[in-house]
N, C-alpha and C positions, 0 to 999 in steps of 0.2 A: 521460493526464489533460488535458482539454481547457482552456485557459483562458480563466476567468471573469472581469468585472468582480468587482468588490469588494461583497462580498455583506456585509448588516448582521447580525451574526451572535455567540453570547455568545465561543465560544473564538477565537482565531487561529490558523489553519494558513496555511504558505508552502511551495508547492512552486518550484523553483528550477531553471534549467539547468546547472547547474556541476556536481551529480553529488556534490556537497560537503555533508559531516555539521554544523553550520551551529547552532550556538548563541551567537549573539551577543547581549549586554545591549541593543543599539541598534537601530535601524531603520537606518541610515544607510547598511546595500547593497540593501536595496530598491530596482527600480528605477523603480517608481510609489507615489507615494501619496496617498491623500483622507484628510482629516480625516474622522472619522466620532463619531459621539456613543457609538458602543460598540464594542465589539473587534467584528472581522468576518476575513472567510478571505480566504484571496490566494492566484491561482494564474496565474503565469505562464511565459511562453515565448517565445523570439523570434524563430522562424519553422516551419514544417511539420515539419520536421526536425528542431527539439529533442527533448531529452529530457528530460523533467521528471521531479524527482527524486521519491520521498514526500515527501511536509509532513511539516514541521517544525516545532515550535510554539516560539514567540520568547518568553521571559520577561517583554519590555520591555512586551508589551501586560496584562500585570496589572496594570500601574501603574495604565494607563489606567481599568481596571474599578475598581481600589480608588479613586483620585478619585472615579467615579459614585457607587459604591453601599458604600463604606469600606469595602470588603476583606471584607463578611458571608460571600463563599462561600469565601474563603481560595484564590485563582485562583494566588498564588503558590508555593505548597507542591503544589499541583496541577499547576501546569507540571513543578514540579521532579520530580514522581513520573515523569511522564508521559516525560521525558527520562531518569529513572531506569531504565525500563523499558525503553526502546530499545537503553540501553546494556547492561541484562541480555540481552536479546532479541539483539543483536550476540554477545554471551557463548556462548550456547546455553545460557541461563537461562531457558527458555520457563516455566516455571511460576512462575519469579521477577518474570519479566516484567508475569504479567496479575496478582498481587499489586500489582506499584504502577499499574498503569494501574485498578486497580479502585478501590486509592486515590484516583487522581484524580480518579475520577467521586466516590466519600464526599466527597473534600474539595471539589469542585467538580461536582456533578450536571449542569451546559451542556457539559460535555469529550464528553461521554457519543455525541453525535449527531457527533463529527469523530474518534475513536479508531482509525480503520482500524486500527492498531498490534496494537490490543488484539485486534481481529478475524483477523488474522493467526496472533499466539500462539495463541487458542482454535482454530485449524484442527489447529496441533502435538499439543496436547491432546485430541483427537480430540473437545472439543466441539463440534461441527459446528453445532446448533442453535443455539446462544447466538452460533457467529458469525455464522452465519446473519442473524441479529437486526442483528449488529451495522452488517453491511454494507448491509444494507437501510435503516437507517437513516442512517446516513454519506450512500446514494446516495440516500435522500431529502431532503436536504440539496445534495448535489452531482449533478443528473442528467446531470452529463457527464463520470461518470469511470468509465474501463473498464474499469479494474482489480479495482477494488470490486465490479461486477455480476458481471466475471468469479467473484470471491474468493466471491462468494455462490452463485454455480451449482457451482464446489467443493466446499463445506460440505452444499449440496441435495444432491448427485448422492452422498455418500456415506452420507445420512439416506435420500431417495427412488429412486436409482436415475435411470441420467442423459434418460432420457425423461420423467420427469416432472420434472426440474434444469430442463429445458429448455421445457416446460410452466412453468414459473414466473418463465423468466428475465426479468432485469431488463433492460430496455431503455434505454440512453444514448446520449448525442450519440456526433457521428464526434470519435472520436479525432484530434490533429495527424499522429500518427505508424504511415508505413506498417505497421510491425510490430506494431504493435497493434491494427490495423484488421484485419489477417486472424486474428488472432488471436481477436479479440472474433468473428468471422462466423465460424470454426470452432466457439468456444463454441457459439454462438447457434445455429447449422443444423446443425451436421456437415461434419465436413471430413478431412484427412487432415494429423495430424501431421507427417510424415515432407517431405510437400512444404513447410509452414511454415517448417518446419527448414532442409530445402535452399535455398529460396528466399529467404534471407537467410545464406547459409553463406560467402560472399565480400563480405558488405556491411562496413559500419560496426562495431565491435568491440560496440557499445551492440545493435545489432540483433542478432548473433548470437546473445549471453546471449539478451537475451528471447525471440528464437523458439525459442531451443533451452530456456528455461526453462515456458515454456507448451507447445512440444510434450510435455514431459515432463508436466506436472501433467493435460492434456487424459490420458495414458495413464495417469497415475492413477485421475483419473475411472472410466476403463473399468475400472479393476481391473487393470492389467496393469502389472506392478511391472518388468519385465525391461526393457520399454521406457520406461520412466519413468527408472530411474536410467540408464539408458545418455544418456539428453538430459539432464536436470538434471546430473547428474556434469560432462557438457561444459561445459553453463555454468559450473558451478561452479569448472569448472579452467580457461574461460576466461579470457583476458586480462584484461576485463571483471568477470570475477566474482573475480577474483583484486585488480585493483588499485582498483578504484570503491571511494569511498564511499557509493554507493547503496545507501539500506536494503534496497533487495531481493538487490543481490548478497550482502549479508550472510543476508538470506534461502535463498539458493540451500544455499550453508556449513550454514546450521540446520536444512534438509530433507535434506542427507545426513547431518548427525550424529543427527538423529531415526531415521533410518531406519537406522541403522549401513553406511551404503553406502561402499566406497571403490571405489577404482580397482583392478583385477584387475592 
């Protein structure tokens, strides 16, 4: 996830380096801010090497929307849903999950265009289209995040078949971080999993998960489940995927209880 200036924007998302699940009433660990006349997204990081977590949406900024516009779209019951859902979605509540994020778009229709979350569950649910939908819109909002374009050529390549995923892909900025930069140019051209994987097999505990979590999803893609759960499983029993609070390592966890996968 590339970080942006402060985009004027209805919801608030923050992605963060800490790696930390992150619901605070306050703004006060931010570590930039603009006053801005409406809620807007925030995404930072503090050098090539971070790692930015998923966004996380802060309470505090419906305040700010209920002074604008007196609270018409009800943005506080909307957050709440919204973080409702993460926490199902951490559960292996994926059908629980896109219940309240769907919520928060009824109670708040502007959630709709930053719900990566939402787009996530819907992959679990095997409805590929609608996340399809979703990521493309998210990255029409954000064109420099990788994950999302990734998460879209996903959702395609199991509707279309990954030659035309790839015919459609989404194109976004360079990522900060190396492992997501090869990652995203395996999606995006072809490449080989298996080097991914290796080529960050003695790095960073943060890098291993994800190249061993995208080598695995990339063999999904193809339809090859033997090589999928043997990466994903790694990550998931990674260090990383074991002790993070990164949504996705919790992600890792809810694609092998989806798929009934353990360890042999």
């Amino acid at each position: 996830m590339f970080p942006t200036q402060f985009i004027t924007s209805p919801p608030f998302s923050l992605k963060t380096p800490n790696n930390s699940l992150f619901f605070s009433t306050t703004t006060s660990t931010i570590h930039t801010h603009k006053t801005s006349t409406l809620p807007f997204s925030f995404r930072t990081c503090t050098n090539s090497q971070s790692y930015i977590t998923r966004r996380l949406f802060l309470p505090s900024v419906s305040g700010i929307w209920d002074a604008i516009t007196g609270g018409g779209n009800n943005p506080r019951e909307a957050v709440a849903a919204i973080r409702g859902g993460m926490v199902l979605f951490r559960q292996g509540d994926v059908l629980g999950s896109v219940a309240e994020f769907d919520k928060a778009i009824e109670l708040d229709p502007r959630q709709k265009a930053y719900l990566w979350q939402r787009g996530l569950s819907l992959y679990y649910l095997d409805r590929f289209e609608e996340g399809a939908e979703q990521f493309r819109i998210d990255v029409a909002q954000n064109p420099n995040d990788t994950e999302e374009s990734i998460w879209c050529f996903l959702c395609e390549a199991q509707l279309y078949g990954i030659n035309e995923a790839r015919e459609r892909f989404l194109e976004v900025g360079r990522d900060p971080r190396p492992v997501m930069r090869e990652a995203y140019n395996m999606f995006k051209d072809g490449g080989d999993p298996e080097k991914l994987a290796a080529a960050f097999k003695n790095g960073r505990d943060s890098d291993y998960f994800y190249a061993s979590l995208y080598s695995g999803l990339y063999y999904e893609a193809q339809k090859k489940p033997d090589e999928a759960k043997l990466h994903i499983l790694a990550a998931y029993q990674s260090p990383y995927g074991q002790r993070s609070d990164d949504y996705m390592a919790s992600l890792a966890k809810v694609h092998c209880l989806c798929r009934n996968w353990r360890s042999d």
